[in-house]
C-alpha positions as CSV (number, residue, x, y, z in Angstrom):
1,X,27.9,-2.9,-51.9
2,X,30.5,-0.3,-52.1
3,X,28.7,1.2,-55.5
4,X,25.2,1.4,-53.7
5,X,27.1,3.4,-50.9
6,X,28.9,5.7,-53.0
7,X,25.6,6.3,-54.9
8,X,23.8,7.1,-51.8
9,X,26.5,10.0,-51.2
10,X,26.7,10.7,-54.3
11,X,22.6,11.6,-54.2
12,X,23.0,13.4,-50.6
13,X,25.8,15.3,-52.3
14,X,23.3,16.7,-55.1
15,X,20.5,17.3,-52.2
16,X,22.9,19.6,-50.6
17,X,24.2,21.2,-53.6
18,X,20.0,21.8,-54.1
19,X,19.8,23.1,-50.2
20,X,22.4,26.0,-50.7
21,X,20.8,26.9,-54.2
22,X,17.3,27.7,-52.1
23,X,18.9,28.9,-48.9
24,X,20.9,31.6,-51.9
25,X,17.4,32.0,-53.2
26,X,15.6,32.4,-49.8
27,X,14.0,29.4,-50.0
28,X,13.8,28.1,-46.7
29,X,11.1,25.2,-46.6
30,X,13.2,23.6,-49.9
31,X,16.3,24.5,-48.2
32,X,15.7,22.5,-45.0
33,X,13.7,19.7,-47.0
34,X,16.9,19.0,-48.9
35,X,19.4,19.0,-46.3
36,X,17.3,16.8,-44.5
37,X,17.0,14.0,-47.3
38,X,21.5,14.5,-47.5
39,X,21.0,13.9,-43.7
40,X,19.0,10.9,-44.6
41,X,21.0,9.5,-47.4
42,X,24.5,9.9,-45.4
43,X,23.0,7.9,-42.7
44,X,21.6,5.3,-44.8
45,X,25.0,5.2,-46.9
46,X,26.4,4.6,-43.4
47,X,24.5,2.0,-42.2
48,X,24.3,-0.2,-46.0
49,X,28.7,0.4,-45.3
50,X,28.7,-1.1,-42.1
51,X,25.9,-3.5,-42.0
52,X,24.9,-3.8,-45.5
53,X,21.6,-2.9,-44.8
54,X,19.5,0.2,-43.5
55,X,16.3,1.1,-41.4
56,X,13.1,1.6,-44.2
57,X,12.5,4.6,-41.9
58,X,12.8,8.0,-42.2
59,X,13.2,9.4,-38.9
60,X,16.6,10.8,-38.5
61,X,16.4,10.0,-35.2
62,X,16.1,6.2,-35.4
63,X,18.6,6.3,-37.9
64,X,21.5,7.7,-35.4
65,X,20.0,5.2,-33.2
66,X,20.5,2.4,-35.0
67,X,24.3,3.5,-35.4
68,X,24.8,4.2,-31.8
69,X,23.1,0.5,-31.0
70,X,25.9,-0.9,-33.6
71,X,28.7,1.1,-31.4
72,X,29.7,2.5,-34.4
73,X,31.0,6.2,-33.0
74,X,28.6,6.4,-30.0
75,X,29.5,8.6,-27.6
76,X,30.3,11.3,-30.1
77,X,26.9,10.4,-31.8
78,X,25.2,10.9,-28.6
79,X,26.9,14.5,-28.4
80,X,25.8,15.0,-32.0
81,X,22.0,14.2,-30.6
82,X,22.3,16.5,-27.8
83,X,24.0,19.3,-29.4
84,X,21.4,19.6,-33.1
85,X,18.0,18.3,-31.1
86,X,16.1,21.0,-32.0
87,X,18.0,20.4,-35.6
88,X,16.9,17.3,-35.9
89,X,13.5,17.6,-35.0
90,X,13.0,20.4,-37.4
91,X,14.6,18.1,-40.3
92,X,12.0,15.6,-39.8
93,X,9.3,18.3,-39.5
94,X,10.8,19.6,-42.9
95,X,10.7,16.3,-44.3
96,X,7.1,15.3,-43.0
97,X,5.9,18.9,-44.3
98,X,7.1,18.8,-47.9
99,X,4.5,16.2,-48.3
100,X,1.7,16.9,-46.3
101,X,1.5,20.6,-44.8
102,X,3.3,23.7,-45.3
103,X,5.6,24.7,-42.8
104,X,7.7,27.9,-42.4
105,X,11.7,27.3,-42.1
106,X,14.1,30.4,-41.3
107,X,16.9,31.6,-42.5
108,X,18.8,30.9,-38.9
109,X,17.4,27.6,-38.6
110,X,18.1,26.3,-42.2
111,X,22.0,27.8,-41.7
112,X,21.8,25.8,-38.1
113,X,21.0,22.3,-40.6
114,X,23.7,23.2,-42.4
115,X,26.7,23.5,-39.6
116,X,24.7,20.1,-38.7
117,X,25.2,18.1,-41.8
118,X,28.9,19.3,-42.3
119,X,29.1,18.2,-38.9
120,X,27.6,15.1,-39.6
121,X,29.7,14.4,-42.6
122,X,33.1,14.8,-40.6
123,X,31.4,12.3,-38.2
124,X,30.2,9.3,-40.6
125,X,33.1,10.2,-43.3
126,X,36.2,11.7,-41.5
């Protein structure tokens, strides 16, 4: 199980690296599409860790749910919802877009993502 979690960061790790090579190339709508799938794969990573098993979902949302309804870190998780709501609605419009629409992402609201996921990363990881 371990491998298949270090895999899973190990893929979110290569999504971010993508995300700050379009955010340097103003690419926004890649930008915030591959933060949010190193969102996704952190959470999922998390989740296989604790339970050996994650949500087929991808709604960021019901995947901090589902770590909040394990206890696993849930008051600060809660914070984490409150604080990036608009972050996180934008990640899943991002995510949702990339396949079926075309959405326009800024430059302040892709940066926003990114304070998100490191802030995300010191949450699940330490």
């Amino acid at each position: 199980m371990k491998e298949e979690v270090e895999m899973l960061r190990g893929r979110a790790s290569k999504f971010e690296r993508d995300a700050k090579f379009d955010f340097d190339h103003s690419d926004f709508d890649l930008a915030m599409f591959h933060i949010e799938q190193a969102f996704q794969l952190n959470l999922k990573a998390k989740l296989l860790d604790l339970e050996g098993f994650f949500d087929r979902t991808h709604s960021l949302r019901k995947l901090l749910e589902h770590l909040i309804k394990i206890d696993f870190k849930s008051e600060e998780l809660k914070s984490f919802i409150a604080r990036y709501r608009y972050v996180l609605r934008n990640l899943e419009r991002a995510y949702i877009t990339s396949r079926y629409l075309y959405d326009e992402f800024f430059e302040e609201e892709v940066a926003e993502s990114f304070r998100a996921l490191d802030d995300l990363k010191k949450l699940l990881w330490g």
